[in-house]
N, C-alpha and C positions, 0 to 999 in steps of 0.2 A: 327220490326227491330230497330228504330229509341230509344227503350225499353233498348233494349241487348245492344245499343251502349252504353248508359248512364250508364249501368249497369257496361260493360267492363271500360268505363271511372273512374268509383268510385270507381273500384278494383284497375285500376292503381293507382291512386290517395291514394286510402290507402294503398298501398306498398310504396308509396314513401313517404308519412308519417311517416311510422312505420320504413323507413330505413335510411331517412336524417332528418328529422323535430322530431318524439317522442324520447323525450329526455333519458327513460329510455333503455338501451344499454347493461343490463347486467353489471354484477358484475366485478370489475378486474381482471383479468386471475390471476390464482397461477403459482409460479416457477414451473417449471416439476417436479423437482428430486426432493423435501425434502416437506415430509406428515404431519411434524408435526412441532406445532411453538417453537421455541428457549426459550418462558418462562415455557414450562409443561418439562422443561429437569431439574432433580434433579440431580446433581456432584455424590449426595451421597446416590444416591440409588442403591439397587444393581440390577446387570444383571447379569445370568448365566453366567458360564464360558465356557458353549456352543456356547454362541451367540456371546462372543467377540473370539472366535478362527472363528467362521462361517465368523466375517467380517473382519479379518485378510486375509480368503482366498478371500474374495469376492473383497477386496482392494486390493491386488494382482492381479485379475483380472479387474479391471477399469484402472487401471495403463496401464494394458497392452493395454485394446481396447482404453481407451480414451484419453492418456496422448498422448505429440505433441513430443516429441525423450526423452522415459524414461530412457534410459540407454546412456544416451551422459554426463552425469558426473561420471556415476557411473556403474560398469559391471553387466549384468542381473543375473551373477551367486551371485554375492554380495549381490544383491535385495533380490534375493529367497532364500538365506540362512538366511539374518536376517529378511526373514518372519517365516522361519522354528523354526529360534533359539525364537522368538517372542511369536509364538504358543504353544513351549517347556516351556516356563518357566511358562505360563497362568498354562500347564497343573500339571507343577511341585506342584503347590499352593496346590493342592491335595483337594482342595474345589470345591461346587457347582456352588458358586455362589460370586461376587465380585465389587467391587464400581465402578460405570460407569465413577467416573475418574481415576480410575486406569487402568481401558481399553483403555481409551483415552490417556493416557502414551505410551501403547505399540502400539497401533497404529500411535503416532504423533512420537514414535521412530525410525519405520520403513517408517516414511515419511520423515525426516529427513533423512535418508541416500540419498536421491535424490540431497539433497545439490545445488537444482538451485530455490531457491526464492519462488515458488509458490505452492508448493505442499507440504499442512500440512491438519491436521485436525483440523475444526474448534474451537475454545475454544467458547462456547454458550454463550449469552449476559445475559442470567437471572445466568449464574454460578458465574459472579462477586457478584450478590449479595445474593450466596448463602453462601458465603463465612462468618463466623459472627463477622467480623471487620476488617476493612485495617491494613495492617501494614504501619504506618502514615510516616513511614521517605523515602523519595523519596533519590533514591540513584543515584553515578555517576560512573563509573568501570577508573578508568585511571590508563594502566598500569597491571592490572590484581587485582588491590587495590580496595576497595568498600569504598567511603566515603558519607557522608550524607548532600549531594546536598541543603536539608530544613528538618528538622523535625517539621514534624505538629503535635507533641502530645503537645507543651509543658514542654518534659523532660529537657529541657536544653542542650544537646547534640549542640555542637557547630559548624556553618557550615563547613563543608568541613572539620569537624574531619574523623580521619579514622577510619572507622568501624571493629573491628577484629571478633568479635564471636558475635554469637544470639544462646540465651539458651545451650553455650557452646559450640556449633558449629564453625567450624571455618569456616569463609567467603569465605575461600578461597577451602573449601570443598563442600558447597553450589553449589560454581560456577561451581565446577567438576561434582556436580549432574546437573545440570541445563543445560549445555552445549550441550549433546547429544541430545535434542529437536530441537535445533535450526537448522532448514532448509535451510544456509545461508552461502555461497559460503568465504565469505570475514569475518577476523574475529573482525574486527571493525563494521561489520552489526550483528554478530553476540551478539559482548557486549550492543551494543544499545538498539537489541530488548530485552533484560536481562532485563536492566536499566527499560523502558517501561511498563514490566508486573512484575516484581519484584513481587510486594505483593502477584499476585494470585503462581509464583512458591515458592516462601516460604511457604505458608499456603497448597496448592493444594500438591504438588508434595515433600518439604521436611519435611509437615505438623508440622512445627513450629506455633500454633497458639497463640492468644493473653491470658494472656502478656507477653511480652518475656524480656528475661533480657538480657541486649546488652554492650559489653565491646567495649568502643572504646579507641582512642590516641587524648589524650588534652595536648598543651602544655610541649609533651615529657611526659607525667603520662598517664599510663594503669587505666582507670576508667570505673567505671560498673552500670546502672541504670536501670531499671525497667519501661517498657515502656509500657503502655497502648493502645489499639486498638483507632479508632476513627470508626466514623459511615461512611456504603460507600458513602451516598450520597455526606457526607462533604468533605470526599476524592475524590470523583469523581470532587466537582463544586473548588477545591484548586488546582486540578493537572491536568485538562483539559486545553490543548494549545489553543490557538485564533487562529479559524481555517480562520478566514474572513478575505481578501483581504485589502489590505490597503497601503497606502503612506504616507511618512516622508521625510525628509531630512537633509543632513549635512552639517556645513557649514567649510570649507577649507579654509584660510586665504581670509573668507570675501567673497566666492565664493557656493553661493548655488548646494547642488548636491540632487537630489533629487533621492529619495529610493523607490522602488517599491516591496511592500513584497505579496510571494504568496505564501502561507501555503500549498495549494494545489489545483491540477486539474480537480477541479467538482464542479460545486457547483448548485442548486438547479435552481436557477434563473439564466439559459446561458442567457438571454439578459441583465440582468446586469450585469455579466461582463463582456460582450462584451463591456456594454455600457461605463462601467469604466475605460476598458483600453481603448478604445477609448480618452476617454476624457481625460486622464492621459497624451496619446502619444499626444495628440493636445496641451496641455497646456506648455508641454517642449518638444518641436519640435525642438524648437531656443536654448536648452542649450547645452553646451560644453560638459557634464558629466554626467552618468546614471547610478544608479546602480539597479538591480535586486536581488531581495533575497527569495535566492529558500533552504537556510539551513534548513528547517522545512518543507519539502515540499516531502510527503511518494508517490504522484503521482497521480491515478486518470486517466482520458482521453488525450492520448498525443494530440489528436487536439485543447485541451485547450492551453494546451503549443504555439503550432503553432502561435495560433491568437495573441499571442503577438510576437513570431520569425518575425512573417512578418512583425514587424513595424522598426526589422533591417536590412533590405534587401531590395536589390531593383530589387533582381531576386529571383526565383526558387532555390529550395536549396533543397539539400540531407539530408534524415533524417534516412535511414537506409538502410543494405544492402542486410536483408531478413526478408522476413514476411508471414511464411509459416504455414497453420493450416493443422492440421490433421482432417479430416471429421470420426464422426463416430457417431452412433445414438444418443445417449446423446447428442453432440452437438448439430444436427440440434434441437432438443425437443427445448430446451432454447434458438433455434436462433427463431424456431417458437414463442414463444411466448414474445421473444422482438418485434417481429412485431407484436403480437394481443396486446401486452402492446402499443405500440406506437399508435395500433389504439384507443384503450380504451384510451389516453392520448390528441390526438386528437379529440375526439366524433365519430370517424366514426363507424360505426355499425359493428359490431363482424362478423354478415354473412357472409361482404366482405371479410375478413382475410386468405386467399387463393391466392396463385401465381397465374397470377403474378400483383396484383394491388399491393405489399409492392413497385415494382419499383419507384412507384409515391409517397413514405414516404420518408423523413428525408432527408438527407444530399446524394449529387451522391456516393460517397465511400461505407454511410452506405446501401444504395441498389444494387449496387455492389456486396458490398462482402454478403450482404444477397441473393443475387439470386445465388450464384456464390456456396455457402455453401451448398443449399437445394436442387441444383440439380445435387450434384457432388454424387459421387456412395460412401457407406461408406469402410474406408479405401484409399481414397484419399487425397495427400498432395497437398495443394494449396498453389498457390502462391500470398499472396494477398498486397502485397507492393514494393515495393522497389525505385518505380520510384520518381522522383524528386519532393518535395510539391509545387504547384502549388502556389504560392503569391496571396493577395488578392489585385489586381493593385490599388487599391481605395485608401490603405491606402500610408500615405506618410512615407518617412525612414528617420529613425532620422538616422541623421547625425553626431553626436556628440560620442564622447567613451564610450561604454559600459561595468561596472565589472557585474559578476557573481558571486553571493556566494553561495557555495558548501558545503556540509556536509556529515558525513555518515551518518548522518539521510535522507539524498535525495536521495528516491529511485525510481520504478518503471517508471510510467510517467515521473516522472522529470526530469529522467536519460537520456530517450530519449530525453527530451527539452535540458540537459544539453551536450549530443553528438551530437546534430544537432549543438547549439551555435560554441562548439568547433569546430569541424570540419569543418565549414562555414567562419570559423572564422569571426565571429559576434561581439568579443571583447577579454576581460580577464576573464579569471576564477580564483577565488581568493576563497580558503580554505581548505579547506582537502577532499581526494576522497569520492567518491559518496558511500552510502552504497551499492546500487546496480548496478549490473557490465553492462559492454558494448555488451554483449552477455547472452540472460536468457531465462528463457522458461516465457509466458506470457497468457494472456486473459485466467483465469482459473476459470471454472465453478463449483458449488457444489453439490455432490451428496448424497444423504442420504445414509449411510448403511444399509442393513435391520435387522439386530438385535439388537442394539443398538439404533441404530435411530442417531446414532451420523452423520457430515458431512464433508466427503471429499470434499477438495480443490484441482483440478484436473485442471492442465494447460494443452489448446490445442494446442498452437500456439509456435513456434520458433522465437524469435528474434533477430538478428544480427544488430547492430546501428553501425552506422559510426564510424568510430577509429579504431587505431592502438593496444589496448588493449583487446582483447574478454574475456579474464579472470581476469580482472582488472575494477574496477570502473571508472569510468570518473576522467583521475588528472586532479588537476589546475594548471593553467600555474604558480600560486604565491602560493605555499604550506604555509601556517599558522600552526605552531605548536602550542598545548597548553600545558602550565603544570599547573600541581595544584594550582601553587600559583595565574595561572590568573583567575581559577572561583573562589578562595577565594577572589583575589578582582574585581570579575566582569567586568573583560576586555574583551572587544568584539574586541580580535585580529582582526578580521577579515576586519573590519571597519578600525580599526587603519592601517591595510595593505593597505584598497584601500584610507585614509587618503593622506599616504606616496605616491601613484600612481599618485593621485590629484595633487600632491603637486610638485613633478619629474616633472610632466606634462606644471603645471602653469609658473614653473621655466626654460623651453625650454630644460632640461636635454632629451639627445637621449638612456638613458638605465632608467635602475629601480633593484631594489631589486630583485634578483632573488629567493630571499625566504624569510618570515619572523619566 
């Protein structure tokens, strides 16, 4: 007897070995939907003309099971005819067979007509560099005008000349070809995201490739140069924004105001920066004047945002006024397995990864809305926010004036950071609206299609954020206009506005500029 106990004991013992103590745990779980990696996808090889009409129908149908209200910008008859007319024109080509980016045309065409922010198809990360040279001049659209922000060839092309034609083309017909892609409610998010990808819709889509010969306006003279590609990596590490967190300040007649720049909300390492803005908020606790700059900042996790809102408040604050997902199989797939990612992220063993121990992972909200997900029936809308963000009482509230700078480049996440601000009224919002609106469809997951292999970006959830605007982007209370002549000489309106606020302030004045 005394045998079998030892025996029974050494079994338990190695169960509990092999479940909390042996270090090997299994591989990291794969995403559900997508079978194949982003670097085996050639632009430019071809796929049947079979298989891009098969997932024309097939996207048609993920819209319908899995998107969160597909037809709330746009009517289902309108969807399904420009999937019809989609299909028509593949078949018109009267070929077999055709370049898997030109299917990804007719597909991100027909995602495009959703026109609410998150629903396109993805452009692949190895297609940038399948591309065989940047088009080197980084451009800016003001006004509906294309000028040349930096030319990195070397041509001489002068800043902020205006660009008229490439290889003849006239710019302003480029932009007419380019425009139907963009999946973007507001049409200053839509010139942005132009500016952004430029090089790959020129070479991809109106296959301009390198060298092109570019007429622009210098000095009142129509002049024309011959422009050479550059390598992408070069282009990649010249045109890449500073995505990393950081602070500056400006100084106001003699009056330190210190700047806090956040490019965006995610980053790698949450307890640095939690720990940064921690220590940001402690060290100008005791000053008069703050400013935040969210201009550059495409979004990310809105509870990033939060953990800085809370160090302006000294209550609970409204951050939105719905927050409803659609349940349908796909989703749960990738809710599953951000919980076996979380466990593989923590060491816990893959065995346990079964309802309901994820309760005891992550954050209350994210087990929450993870049990609340997997066990609702599919075809369920849920409701998973709306109630007031709970403060973290630890921290203390700065007390002093805070601006906000806004862009149309501030979209997703930041938008909600940027409607909670406002509507809280947290401070000033000082810049031009948000690219992304007050009302959008969000949290959207990718799914492969099966003949192509290409992947849908398929939002599940409905968002509704505080404000008086649902089809309008977040305005600021101090609108900053730009024109040409201020990125020819590098004025950072924006600053210069909250200069002038500083300055009203210091001076006892009871108003301000109500616009610059």
């Amino acid at each position: 007897m005394k045998r079998i106990h030892l025996i029974g004991a050494a079994i338990v013992m190695v169960i509990l070995i092999v479940l909390f103590v042996y270090p090997g745990r299994g591989s990291r779980p794969d995403y559900p939907l997508v079978y194949h990696y982003q670097s085996e996808s050639d632009p430019y090889a071809n796929v049947s003309t079979a298989a891009c009409q098969q997932d024309l129908d097939v996207y048609v149908r993920l819209i319908d099971e899995v998107h969160g209200d597909p037809y709330s910008f746009v009517p289902e008859e309108a969807f399904r005819a420009k999937a019809a007319e989609m299909k028509a024109r593949v078949a018109a080509m009267g070929v077999d067979s055709i370049q898997l980016v030109d299917c990804y045309f007719y597909l991100q065409e027909l995602a495009a007509v959703m026109q609410d922010e998150h629903t396109d198809i993805s452009i692949l990360s190895g297609w940038w560099d399948a591309m065989p040279s940047a088009f080197p001049i980084r451009v800016k659209i003001v006004d509906g005008v294309f000028y040349a922000a930096e030319d990195l060839s070397g041509s001489g092309i002068p800043s902020y000349a205006e660009l008229v034609s490439i290889d003849e083309v006239p710019l302003s017909a480029v932009l007419a070809e380019i425009m139907p892609y963009q999946n973007n409610t507001l049409h200053h998010y839509k010139l942005q995201a132009i500016e952004e990808e430029f090089h790959f819709w020129l070479q991809a889509r109106s296959r301009l490739e390198a060298p092109w010969d570019v007429e622009y306006v210098s000095d009142g003279e129509l002049r024309s140069v011959r422009v050479e590609g550059i390598d992408r990596q070069e282009f990649r590490e010249r045109t890449e924004h500073e995505e990393g967190y950081s602070a500056y300040s400006l100084d106001v007649e003699g009056v330190t105001v210190p700047v806090l720049d956040i490019p965006r909300f995610w980053y790698p390492d949450k307890a640095g920066y939690q720990s940064f803005m921690d220590s940001f908020f402690i060290a100008h606790a005791e000053d008069p004047y703050l400013v935040i700059d969210a201009r550059r900042n495409p979004g990310g996790d809105g509870r990033w945002g939060f953990y800085v809102l809370d160090y302006l408040t000294d209550a609970e604050y409204e951050t939105m006024k719905r927050f409803t997902h659609r349940v349908s199989e796909p989703y749960k797939a990738v809710r599953r397995y951000y919980i076996r990612d979380e466990y593989y992220r923590r060491g816990i063993p893959l065995v346990l990864s079964f309802p309901p121990v994820y309760r005891w992972l992550g954050d209350y909200g994210w087990r929450k809305e993870a049990e609340e997900i997997l066990s609702a029936d599919v075809g369920t809308y849920l409701e998973l926010g709306g109630d007031p963000w709970d403060r973290d009482e630890g921290k203390r509230t700065f007390e002093g004036e805070t601006f906000l700078l806004t862009s149309h480049y501030t979209n997703s996440a930041a938008v909600v950071f940027a409607a909670a601000f406002k509507y809280n009224k947290m401070g000033t919002i000082v810049g031009r609206e948000t690219g992304g609106r007050e009302s959008f469809m969000s949290d959207p997951i990718f799914i492969e299609l099966p003949g192509t292999t290409l992947r849908a970006k398929i939002p599940v959830a409905i968002l509704e954020l505080v404000g008086d605007n649902p089809s309008r982007g977040v305005l600021p209370d101090v609108e900053v206009e730009y024109l040409i002549e201020d990125y020819v000489a590098g004025r950072d309106r924006d600053l210069d506005a909250v200069r002038d606020l500083v300055l009203f302030s210091l001076q006892g004045r009871t108003g301000g500029p109500g616009g610059v």
